[in-house]
N, C-alpha and C positions, 0 to 999 in steps of 0.2 A: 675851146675845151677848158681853159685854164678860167676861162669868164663863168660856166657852167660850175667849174669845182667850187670858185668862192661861190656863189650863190646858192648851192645846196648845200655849204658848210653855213653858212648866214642862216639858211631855214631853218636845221637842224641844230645849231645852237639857238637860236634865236626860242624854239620850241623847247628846249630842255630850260632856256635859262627859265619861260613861261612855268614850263612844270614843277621846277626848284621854288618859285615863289607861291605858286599856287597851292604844294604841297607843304606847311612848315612843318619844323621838326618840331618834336614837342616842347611846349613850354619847362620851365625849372619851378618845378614847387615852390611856390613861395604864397600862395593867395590861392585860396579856394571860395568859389560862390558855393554859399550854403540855402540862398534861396531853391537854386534847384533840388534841393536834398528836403524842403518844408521845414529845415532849422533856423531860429531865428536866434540868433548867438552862439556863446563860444560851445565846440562840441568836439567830440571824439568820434573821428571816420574812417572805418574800416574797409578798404576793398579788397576783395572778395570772388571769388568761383565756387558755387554750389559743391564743388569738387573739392578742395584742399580741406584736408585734415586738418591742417594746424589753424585754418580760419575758422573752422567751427570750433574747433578747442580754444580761441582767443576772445572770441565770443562773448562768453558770458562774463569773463573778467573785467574784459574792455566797458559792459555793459553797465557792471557794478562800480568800475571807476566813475564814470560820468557822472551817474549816481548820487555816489558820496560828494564829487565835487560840485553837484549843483551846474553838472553842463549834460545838453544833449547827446543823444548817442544817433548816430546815421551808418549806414551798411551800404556799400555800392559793389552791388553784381557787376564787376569788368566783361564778365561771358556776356553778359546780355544789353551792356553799354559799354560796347567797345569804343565810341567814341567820346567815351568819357575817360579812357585811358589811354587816349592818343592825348587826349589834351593837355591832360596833367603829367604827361610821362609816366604813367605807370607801366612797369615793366614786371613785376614781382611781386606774388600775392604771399600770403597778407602785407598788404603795407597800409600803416595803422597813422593816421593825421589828428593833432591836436592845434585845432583852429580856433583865433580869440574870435570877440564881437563881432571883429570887422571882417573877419574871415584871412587875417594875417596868418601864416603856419608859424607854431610855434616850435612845433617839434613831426617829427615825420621818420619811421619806423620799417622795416623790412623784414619785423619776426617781433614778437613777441615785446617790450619795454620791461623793465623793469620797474614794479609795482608800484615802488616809491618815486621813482623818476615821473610818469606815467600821471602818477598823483600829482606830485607839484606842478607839472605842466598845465594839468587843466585845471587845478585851483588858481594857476596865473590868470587863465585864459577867462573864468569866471569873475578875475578878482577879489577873492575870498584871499585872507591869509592862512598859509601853509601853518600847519600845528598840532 
């Protein structure tokens, strides 16, 4: 009996440890691939649900920063790549990413930035000087 119990606690752990590593949590923002997005340099990345108000109202803002600073702008629907927000952790839309060349984060957002903040982030990211 007692030979039966450790051997269906060995399966049974044995299978969750399996599923713990097969499963990872998500990574920590810190590096985004821009290839998958068709950017090639520093940019401003918005994810996004067809649904949130405040993502469509962040929008055009986000859009005219990139703009001015000479960096691309990219959009990722999380409704419809969800596994692109397992990946990168996202949890909370809008959440608004300024990614240099290499796709380093330079700054990463949960509402709205602050215009001027926002700006200098991705004139870092372009390397232009702020002015």
């Amino acid at each position: 009996m007692t030979v039966r119990l450790l051997i269906a606690a060995t399966v049974v752990g044995s299978a969750f440890l399996a599923y713990t590593l097969w499963v990872r949590p998500p990574r920590r923002l810190t590096r985004l691939d821009l290839g998958w997005l068709g950017l090639a340099g520093p940019a401003i990345v918005q994810f996004s649900t067809p649904s949130c108000g405040p993502c469509r109202t962040a929008r055009p803002h986000l859009e005219e920063a990139a703009r001015r600073a000479g960096a691309a702008f990219g959009q990722v629907d999380v409704a419809a790549r969800p596994e692109v927000a397992r990946r990168y952790g996202i949890r909370r839309v809008p959440t608004i990413v300024v990614a240099g060349r290499s796709g380093r984060v330079l700054g990463a957002w949960t509402r709205l930035p602050d215009p001027s903040e926002l700006h200098a982030l991705a004139l870092s990211a372009t390397g232009a000087a702020a002015g």
